[in-house]
C-alpha positions, 0 to 999 in steps of 0.5 A: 417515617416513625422515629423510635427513642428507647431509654437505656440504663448501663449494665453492670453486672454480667453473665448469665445470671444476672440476665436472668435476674433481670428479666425476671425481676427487673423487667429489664432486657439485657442488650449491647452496643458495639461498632462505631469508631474504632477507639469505641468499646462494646457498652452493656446495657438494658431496656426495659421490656414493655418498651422493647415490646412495644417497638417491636410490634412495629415492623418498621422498627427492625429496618430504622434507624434508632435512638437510644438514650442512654444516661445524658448521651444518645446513640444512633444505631439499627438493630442487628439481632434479637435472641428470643425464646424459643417458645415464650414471648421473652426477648433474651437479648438483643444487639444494636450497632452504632451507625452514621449516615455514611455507614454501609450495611446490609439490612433486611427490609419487608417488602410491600405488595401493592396494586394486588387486587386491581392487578391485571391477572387478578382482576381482568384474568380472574388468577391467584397471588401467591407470595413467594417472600416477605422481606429481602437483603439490601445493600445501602448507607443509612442515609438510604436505608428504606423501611420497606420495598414496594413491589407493584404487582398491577401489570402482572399477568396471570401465569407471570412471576415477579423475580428479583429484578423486577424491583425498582429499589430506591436509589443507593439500594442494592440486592445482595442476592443479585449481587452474587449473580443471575443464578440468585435472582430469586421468585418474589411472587406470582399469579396463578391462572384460573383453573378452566374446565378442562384442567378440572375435567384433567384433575378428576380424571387423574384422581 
């Protein structure tokens, strides 16, 4: 487990210009904390940017619990949005919601493939891994948010696809997708089988 401590000033000033201000001359990310208990207000605040950065090339980062120290006080709380630029590496803006170890939310976690190249359609049966997705939408407390979910591809099969359901989450971890239903229990990944002479032969005959 990484923990992941950020510095954090109050902000002041407000709207778009002084963001702007900011990120160009202070190398500072405009960003907001809201949520918690009832009687707490949203509070403006700014991170400075090399920092942030430096963070976000973690992936664990944006499925953690996070602590920011903002003057003398310290926040938990996950990050639930990120506004970047669409074309430059600047982050505008970013959210983070105040949590505790009771608090329900859904997250999207990476999933991690293991056992790939020892699987047995790969390895025995000589097929191909295709993925199918790199992160899914879970249902948990903070006190069992995952910072990823393993995904062991070493008994499947050449032909065979990984579905939803197929994963073993941690316990206190549910699928939102699944939760609406069978209809959503989506493909995760699959082996493709090896291309044998006559499907080759089939190919060229087709072209």
């Amino acid at each position: 487990m990484v923990d992941f401590v950020l510095n954090a000033e109050v902000r002041d000033d407000q709207g778009k210009g002084a963001s702007r201000r900011l990120r160009r001359e202070a190398g500072k990310v405009p960003a907001i904390i809201y949520g918690g208990a009832k009687n707490r207000k949203p509070q403006s605040i700014t991170l400075a940017a090399n920092e942030l950065d430096k963070a976000l090339m973690n992936e664990a980062f944006f499925s953690h619990v996070l602590t920011l120290k903002v003057g003398d006080k310290e926040e938990q709380v996950v990050l639930k949005d990120l506004q970047r630029h669409p074309a430059k590496p600047v982050i505008y803006h970013a959210d983070f919601l105040r949590v505790t170890k009771s608090t329900v939310l859904t997250k999207t976690v990476p999933l991690h493939f293991i056992n790939e190249d020892t699987s047995v359609g790969v390895k025995q049966q000589g097929g191909k891994i295709s993925h199918n997705a790199a992160d899914i939408q879970i249902k948990c407390t903070i006190a069992t948010l995952p910072e990823f979910i393993e995904v062991d591809m070493a008994a499947v099969e050449a032909g065979q696809t990984v579905h939803l359901s197929d994963i073993k989450l941690p316990k206190g971890v549910s699928s939102v997708q699944l939760a609406l239903g069978a209809d959503h229990d989506a493909a995760i990944a699959s082996i493709a089988k090896k291309a044998t002479a006559s499907d080759e032969e089939g190919e060229a005959a087709a072209e």
